[in-house]
Backbone as numpy.savetxt, mean C-alpha at the origin, in Angstrom:
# Nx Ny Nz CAx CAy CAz Cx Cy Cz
-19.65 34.51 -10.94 -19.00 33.19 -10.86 -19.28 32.41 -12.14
-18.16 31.80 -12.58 -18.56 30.89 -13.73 -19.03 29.34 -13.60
-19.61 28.98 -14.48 -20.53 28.01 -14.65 -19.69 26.81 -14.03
-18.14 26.68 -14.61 -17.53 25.53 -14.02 -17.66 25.73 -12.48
-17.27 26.93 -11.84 -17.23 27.32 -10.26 -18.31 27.04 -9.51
-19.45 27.25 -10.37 -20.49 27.01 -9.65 -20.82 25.31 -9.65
-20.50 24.95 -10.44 -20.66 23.63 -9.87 -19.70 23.07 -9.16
-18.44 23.60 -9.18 -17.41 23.06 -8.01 -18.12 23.32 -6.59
-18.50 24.14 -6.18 -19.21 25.15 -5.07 -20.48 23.65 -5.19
-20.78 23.60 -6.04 -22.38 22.63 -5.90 -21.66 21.48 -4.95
-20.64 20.98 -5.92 -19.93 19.50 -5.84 -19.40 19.68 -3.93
-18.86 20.40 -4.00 -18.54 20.51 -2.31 -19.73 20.71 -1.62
-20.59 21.75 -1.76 -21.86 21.74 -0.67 -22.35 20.58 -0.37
-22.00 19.04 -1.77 -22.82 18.16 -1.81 -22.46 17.26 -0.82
-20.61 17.13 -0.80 -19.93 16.54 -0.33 -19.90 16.95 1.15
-20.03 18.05 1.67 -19.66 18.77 3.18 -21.10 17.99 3.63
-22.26 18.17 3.11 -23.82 17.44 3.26 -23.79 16.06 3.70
-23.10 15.04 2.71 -23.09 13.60 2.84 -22.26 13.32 3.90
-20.80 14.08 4.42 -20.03 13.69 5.32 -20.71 14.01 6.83
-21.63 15.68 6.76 -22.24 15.58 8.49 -23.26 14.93 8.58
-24.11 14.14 7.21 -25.37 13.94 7.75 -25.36 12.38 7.51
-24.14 11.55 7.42 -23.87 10.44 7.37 -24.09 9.83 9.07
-24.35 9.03 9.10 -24.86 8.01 10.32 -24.32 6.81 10.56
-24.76 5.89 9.54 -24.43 4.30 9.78 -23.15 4.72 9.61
-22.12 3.43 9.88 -20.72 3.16 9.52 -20.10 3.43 8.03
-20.99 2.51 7.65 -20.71 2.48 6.31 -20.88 3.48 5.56
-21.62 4.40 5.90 -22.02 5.70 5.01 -21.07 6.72 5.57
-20.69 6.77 6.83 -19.07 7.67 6.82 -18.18 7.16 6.08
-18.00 6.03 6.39 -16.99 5.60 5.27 -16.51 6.00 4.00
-17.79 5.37 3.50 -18.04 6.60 2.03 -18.05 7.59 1.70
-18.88 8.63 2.90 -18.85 9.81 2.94 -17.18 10.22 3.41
-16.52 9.74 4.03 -15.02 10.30 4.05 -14.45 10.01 2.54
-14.02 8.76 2.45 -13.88 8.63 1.30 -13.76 9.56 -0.08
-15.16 10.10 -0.44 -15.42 10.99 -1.47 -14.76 12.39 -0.98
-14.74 12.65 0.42 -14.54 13.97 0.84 -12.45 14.16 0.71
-12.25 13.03 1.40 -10.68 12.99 0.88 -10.31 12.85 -0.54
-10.82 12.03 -1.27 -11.12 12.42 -3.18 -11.04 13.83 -3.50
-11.59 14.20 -3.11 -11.60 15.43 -3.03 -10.38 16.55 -3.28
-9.76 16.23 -1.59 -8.61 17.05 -1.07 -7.41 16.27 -1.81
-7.56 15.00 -2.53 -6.23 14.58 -3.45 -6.43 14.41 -4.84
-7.94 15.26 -5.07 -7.54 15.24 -6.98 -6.18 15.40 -7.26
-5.73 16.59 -7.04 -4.23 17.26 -7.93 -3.47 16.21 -8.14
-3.70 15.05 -7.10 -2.64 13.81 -6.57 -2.81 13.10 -7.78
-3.85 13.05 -8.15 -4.47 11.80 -9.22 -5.27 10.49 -8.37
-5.66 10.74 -7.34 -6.59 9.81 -6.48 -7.85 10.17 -6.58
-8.28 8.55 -6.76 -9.94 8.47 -6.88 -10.46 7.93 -5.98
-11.74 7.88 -5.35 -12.33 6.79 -4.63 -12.39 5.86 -5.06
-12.14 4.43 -4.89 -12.71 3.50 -5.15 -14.02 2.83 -3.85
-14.89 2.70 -4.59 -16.31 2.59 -3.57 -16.34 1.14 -3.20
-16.32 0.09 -4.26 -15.94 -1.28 -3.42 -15.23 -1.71 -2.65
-13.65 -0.93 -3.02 -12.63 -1.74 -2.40 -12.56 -1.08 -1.51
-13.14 -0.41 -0.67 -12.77 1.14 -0.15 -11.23 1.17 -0.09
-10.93 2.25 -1.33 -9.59 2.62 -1.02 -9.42 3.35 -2.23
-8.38 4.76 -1.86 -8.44 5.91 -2.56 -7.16 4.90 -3.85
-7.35 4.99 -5.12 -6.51 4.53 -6.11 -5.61 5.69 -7.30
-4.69 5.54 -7.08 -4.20 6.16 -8.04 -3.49 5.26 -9.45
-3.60 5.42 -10.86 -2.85 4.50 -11.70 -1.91 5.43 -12.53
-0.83 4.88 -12.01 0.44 5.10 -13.68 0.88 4.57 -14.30
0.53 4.25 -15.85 1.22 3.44 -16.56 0.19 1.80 -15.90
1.16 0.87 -15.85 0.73 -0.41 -15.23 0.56 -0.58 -13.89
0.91 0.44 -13.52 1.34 0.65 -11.66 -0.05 1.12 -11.05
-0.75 0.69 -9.87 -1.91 1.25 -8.94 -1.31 1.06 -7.82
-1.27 2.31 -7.66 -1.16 2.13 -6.11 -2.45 3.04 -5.03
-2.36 2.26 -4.21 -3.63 2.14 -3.90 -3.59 2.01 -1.72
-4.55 3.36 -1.39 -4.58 3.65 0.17 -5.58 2.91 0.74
-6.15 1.84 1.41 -6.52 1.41 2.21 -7.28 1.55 3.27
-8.84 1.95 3.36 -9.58 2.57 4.04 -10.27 1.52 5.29
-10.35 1.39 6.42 -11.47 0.41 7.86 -11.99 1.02 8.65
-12.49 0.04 8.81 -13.34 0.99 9.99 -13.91 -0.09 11.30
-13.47 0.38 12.40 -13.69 -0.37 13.53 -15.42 -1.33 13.48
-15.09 -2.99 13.79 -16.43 -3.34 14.04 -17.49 -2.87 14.99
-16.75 -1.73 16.20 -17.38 -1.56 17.20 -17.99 -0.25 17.22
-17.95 0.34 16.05 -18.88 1.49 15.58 -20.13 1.44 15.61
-20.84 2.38 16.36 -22.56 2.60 16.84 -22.67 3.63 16.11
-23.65 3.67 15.48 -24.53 4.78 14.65 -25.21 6.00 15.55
-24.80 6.91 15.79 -24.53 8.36 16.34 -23.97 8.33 17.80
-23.06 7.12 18.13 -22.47 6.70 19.35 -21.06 7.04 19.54
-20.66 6.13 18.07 -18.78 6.10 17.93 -18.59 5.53 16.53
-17.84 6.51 15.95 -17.08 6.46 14.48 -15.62 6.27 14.40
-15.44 5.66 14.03 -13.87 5.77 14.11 -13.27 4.95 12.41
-12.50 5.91 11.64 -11.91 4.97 10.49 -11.04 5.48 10.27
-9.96 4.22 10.23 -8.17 4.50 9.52 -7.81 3.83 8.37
-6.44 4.21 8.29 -5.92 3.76 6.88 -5.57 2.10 7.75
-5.34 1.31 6.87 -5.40 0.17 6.74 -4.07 -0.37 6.43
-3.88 0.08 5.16 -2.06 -0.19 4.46 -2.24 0.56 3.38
-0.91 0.43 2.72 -0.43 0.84 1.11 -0.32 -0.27 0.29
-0.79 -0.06 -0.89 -0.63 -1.35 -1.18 0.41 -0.63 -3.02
0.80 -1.58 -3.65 1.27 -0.99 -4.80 1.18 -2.42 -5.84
0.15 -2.43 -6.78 0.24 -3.21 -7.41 1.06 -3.13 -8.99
0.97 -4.10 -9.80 1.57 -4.00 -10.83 1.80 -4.82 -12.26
1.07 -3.94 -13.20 0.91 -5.49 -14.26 2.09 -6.07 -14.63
3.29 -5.24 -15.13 4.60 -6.13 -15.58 4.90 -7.24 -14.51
4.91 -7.02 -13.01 5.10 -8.34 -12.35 4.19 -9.43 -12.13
3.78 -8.78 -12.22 2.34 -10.05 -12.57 2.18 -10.82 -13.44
2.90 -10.06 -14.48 3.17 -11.00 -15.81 4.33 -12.04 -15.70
4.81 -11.43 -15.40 6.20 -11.98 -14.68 6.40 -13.06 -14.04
5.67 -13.18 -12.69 4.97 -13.95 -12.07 4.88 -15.37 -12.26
3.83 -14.70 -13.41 2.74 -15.50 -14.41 3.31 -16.65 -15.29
4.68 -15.88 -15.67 5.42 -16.55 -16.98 6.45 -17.57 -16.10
7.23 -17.40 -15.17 7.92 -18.22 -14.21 7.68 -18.22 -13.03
6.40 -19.29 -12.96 6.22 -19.46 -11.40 7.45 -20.17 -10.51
7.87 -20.77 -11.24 9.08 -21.83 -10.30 10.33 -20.85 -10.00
10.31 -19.31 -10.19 11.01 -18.74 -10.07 10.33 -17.53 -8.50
8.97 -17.68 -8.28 8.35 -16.39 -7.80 7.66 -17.30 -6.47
7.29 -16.17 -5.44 7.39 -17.32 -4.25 5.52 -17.40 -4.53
5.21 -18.68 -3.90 3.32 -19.10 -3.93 2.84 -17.67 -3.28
1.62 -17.05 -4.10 0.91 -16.25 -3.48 -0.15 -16.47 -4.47
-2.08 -15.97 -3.57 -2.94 -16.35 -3.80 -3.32 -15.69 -5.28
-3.86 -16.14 -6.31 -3.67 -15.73 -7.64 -3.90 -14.24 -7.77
-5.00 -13.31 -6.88 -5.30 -12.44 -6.92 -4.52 -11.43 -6.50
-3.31 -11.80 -5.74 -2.58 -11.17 -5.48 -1.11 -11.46 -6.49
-1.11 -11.37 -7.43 0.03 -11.80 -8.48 0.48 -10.67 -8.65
-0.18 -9.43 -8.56 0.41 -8.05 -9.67 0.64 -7.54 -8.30
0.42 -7.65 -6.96 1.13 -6.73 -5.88 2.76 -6.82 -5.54
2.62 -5.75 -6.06 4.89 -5.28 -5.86 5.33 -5.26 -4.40
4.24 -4.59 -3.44 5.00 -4.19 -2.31 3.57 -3.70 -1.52
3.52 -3.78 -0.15 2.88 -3.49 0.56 3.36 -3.25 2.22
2.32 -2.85 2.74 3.00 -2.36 4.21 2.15 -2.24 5.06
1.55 -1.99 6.10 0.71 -1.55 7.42 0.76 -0.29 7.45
-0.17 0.82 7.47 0.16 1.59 7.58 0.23 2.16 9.49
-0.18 1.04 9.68 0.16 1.39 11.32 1.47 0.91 11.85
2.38 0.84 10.84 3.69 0.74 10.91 4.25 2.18 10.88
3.48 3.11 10.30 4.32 4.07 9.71 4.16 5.69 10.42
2.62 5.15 11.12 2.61 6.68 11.84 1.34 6.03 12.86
1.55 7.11 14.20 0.56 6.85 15.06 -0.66 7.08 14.98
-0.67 8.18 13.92 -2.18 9.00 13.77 -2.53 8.50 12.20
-2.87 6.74 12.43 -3.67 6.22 11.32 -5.10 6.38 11.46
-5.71 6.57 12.71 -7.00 6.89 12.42 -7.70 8.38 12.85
-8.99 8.65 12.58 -9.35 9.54 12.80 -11.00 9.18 13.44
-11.13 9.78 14.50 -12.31 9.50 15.33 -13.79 10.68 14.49
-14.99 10.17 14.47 -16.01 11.00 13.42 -16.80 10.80 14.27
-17.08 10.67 15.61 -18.53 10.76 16.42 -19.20 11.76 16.00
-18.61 12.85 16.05 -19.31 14.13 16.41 -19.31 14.46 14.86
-20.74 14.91 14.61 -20.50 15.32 12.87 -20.44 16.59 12.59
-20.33 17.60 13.50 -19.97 19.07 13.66 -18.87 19.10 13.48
-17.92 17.92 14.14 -16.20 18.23 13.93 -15.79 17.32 12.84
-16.44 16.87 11.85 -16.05 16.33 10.96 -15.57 16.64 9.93
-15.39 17.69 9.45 -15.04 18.21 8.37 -13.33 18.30 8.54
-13.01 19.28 9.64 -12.02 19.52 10.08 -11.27 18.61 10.49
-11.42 17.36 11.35 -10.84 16.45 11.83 -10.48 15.65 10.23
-11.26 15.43 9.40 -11.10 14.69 8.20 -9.84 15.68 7.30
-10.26 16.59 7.49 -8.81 17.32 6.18 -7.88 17.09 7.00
-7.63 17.48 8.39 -6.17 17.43 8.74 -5.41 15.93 8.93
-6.71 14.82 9.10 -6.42 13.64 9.05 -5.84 13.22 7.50
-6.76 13.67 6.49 -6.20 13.27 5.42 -4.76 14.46 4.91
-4.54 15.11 5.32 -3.03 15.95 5.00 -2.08 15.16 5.67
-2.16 14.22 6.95 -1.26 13.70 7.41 -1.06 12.77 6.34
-2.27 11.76 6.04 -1.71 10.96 5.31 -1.49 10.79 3.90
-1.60 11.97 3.15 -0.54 12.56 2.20 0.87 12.52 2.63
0.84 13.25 3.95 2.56 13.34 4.28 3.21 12.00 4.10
2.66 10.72 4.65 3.13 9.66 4.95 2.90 9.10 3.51
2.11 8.58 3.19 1.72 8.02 1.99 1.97 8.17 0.72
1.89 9.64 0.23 2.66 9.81 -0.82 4.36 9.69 -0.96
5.30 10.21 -0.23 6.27 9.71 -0.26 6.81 8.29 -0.42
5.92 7.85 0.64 6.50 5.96 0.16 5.78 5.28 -1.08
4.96 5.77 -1.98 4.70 5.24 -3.19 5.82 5.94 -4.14
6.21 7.22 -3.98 7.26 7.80 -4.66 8.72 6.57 -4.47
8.76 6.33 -3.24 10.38 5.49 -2.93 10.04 4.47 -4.26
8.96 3.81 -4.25 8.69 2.26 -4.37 8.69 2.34 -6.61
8.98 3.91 -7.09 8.33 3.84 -8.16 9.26 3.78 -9.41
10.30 3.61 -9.28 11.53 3.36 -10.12 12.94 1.97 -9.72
12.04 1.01 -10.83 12.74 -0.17 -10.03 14.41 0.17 -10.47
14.75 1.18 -11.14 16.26 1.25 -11.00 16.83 1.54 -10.21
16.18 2.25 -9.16 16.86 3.17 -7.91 16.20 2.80 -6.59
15.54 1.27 -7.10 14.79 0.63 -5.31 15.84 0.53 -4.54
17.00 -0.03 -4.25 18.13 0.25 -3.37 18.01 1.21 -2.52
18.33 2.39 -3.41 18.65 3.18 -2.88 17.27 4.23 -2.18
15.96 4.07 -2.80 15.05 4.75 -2.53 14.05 4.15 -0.99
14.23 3.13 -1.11 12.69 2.27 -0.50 13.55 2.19 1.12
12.54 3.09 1.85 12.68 3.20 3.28 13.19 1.43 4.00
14.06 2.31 4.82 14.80 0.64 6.10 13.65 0.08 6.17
12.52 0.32 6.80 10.91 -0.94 7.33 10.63 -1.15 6.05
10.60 -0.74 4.94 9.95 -1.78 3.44 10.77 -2.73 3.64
12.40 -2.57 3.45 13.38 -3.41 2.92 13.26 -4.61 3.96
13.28 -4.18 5.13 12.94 -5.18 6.28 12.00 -6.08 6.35
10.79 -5.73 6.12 9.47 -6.27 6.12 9.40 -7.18 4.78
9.62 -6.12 3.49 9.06 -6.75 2.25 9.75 -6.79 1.50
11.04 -6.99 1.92 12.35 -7.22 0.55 12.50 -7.99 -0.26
11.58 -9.27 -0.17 11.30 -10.34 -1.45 10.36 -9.84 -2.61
9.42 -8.93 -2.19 8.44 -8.39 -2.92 9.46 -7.47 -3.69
10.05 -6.59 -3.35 11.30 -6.05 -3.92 12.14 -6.30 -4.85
12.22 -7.38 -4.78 13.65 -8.36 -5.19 12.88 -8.42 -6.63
11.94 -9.22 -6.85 11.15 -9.43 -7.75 10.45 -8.66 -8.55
10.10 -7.70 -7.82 9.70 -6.18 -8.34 11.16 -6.16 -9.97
11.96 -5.96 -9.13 13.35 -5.54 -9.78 13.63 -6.30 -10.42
13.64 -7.51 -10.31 14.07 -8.90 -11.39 12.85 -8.91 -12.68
11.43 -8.54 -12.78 10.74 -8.36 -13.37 11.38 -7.25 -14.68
12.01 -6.31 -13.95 12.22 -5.27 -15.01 13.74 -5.43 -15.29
14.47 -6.04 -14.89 16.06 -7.08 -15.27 16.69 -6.08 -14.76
16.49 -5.74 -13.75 17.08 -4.93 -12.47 18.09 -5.88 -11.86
18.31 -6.37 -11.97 19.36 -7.85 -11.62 20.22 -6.92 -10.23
21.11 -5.89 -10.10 21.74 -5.45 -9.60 21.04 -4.39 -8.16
19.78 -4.26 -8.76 19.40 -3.75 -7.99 18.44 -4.72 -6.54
18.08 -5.96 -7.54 17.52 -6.92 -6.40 18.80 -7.52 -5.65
19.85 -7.38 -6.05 21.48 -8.36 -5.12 21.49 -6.89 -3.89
21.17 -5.62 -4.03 21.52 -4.44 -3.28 20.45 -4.95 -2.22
19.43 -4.89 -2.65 17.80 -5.07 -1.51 18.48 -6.18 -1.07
18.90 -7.06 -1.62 19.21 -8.59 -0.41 20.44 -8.01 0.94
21.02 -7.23 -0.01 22.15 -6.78 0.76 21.64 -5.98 2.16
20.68 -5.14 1.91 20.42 -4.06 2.88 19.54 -4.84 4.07
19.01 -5.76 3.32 17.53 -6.73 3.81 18.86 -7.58 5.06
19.69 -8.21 4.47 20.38 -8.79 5.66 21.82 -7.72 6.60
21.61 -6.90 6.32 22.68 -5.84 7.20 21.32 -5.46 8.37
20.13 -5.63 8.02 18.88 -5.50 9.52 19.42 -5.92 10.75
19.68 -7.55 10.71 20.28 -8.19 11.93 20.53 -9.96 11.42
20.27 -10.38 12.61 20.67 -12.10 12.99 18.95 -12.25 12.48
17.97 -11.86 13.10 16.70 -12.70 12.43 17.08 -13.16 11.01
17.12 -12.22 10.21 16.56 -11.69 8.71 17.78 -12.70 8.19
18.76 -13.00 8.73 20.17 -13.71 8.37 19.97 -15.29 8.59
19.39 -15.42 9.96 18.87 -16.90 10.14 17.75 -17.49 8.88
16.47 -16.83 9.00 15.41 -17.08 7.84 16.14 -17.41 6.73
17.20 -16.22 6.76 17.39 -16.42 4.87 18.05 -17.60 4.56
18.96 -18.28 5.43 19.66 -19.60 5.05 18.34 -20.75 5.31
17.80 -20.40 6.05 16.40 -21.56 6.05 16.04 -21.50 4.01
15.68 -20.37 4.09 14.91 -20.24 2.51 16.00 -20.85 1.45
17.30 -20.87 1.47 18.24 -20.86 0.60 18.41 -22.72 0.69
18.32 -23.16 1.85 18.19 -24.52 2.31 16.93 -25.19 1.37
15.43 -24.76 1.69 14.17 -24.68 0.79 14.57 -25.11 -0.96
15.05 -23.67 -1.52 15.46 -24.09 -2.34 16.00 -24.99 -2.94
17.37 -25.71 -2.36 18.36 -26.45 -2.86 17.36 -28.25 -2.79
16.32 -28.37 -1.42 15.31 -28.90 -1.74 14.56 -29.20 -2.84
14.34 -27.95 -3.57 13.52 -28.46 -4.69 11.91 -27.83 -4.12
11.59 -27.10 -2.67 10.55 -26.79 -2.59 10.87 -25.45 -2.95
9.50 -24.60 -2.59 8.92 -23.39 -3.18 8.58 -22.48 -2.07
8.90 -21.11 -1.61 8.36 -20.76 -0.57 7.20 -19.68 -0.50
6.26 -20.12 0.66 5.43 -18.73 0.26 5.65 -17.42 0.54
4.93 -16.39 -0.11 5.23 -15.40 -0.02 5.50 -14.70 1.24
4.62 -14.96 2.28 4.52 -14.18 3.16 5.92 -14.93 4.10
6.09 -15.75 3.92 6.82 -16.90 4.92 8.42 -15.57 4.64
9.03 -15.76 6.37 10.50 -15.05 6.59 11.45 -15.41 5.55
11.72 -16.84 5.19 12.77 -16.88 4.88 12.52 -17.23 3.18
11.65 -16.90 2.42 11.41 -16.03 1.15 12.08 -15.60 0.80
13.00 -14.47 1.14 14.08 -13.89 0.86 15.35 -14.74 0.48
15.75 -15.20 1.23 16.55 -16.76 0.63 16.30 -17.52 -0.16
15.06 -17.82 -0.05 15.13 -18.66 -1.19 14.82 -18.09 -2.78
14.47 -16.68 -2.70 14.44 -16.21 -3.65 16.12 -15.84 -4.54
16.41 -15.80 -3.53 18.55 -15.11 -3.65 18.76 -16.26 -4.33
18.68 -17.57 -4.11 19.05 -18.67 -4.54 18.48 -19.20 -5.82
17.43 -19.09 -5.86 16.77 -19.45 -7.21 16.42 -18.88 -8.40
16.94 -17.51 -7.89 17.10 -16.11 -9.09 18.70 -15.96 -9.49
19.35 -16.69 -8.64 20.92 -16.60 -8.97 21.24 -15.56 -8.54
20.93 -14.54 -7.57 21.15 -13.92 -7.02 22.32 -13.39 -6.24
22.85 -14.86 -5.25 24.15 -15.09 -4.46 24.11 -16.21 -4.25
């Protein structure tokens, strides 16, 4: 065996070690963590140990998986940790942002460079994975983390070419987070492609149609809407010249 192999072989014995003989909460955590690092090098994902959450960066773009873990976890009782959300941040909009606020809806400064985000318990049932038992941990953790490759990588793929967001970014983004969208796209003078997201965002229903004339109303006001607030979307259409 060669020298690199043998320390791959080290690096896993070390890792299979920290994940069964982990205890407190917090040290599965981690110990999953590093062990899914692991199973998504090829991906380009790292642990991140503060934020807990696996990060990948391209270019200006992080996007970034979302790691919790139940408060009601007992130390060799009950383990339990899921994904959290997706998050996709981004320096050009942030800059963006930055440069015309009277154009971008209020959000808390730290959150300036996030493009798009989601729940990931929006997206599949099997967001978490149960770790009581540290005999079945190994196994329960890879097939947990292959699911959420399945899920996860694809929707950072939709979200990664603001020329083709229209057409790429799943019905529940456009639904949920189509202002984040809009702006995403207006950042990179996607102009045509944020009028499509408004388009798809109100073919949803009557909610998404009511909000948006609230927001478009907002506007003509002279106020500002926040980010998270429904009818965002309107008032963004309106103050980007949108429709």
């Amino acid at each position: 065996m060669s020298v690199v192999g043998s320390d791959e072989a080290a690096v896993r014995v070390d890792l299979v070690e920290l994940l069964v003989k982990a205890r407190l909460s917090r040290e599965v955590v981690q110990a999953t963590g590093k062990w899914v690092e692991r199973q998504w090098t090829a991906a380009g994902f790292s642990w991140v140990r503060s934020r807990k959450s696996w990060e990948r960066h391209r270019g200006e773009r992080r996007e970034q998986v979302e790691l919790s873990s139940s408060y009601r976890n007992r130390a060799g009782k009950r383990t339990k940790v899921w994904v959290a959300g997706l998050a996709v941040h981004d320096d050009q909009v942030k800059e963006w942002r930055e440069r015309h606020p009277e154009l971008s809806a209020k959000r808390p400064e730290g959150l300036a460079g996030l493009a798009c985000t989601t729940s990931f318990l929006d997206l599949t049932s099997r967001y978490w994975v149960e770790l009581s038992q540290p005999e079945s941990r190994l196994s329960r953790v890879g097939a947990w983390a292959e699911h959420v490759a399945e899920i996860a990588f694809p929707w950072f793929a939709s979200t990664i070419d603001p020329a083709r967001l229209a057409e790429t970014v799943p019905d529940r983004l456009v639904k949920g987070r189509a202002q984040h969208l809009v702006e995403l796209a207006v950042s990179r003078g996607e102009l045509d492609q944020a009028r499509l997201l408004i388009e798809r965002a109100l073919a949803v229903g009557p909610l998404v149609r009511g909000s948006f004339e609230e927001g478009r109303e907002l506007a003509r006001r002279g106020g500002r809407a926040d980010w998270q607030a429904p009818h965002a979307l309107g008032w963004s259409s309106l103050v980007l010249d949108l429709m």
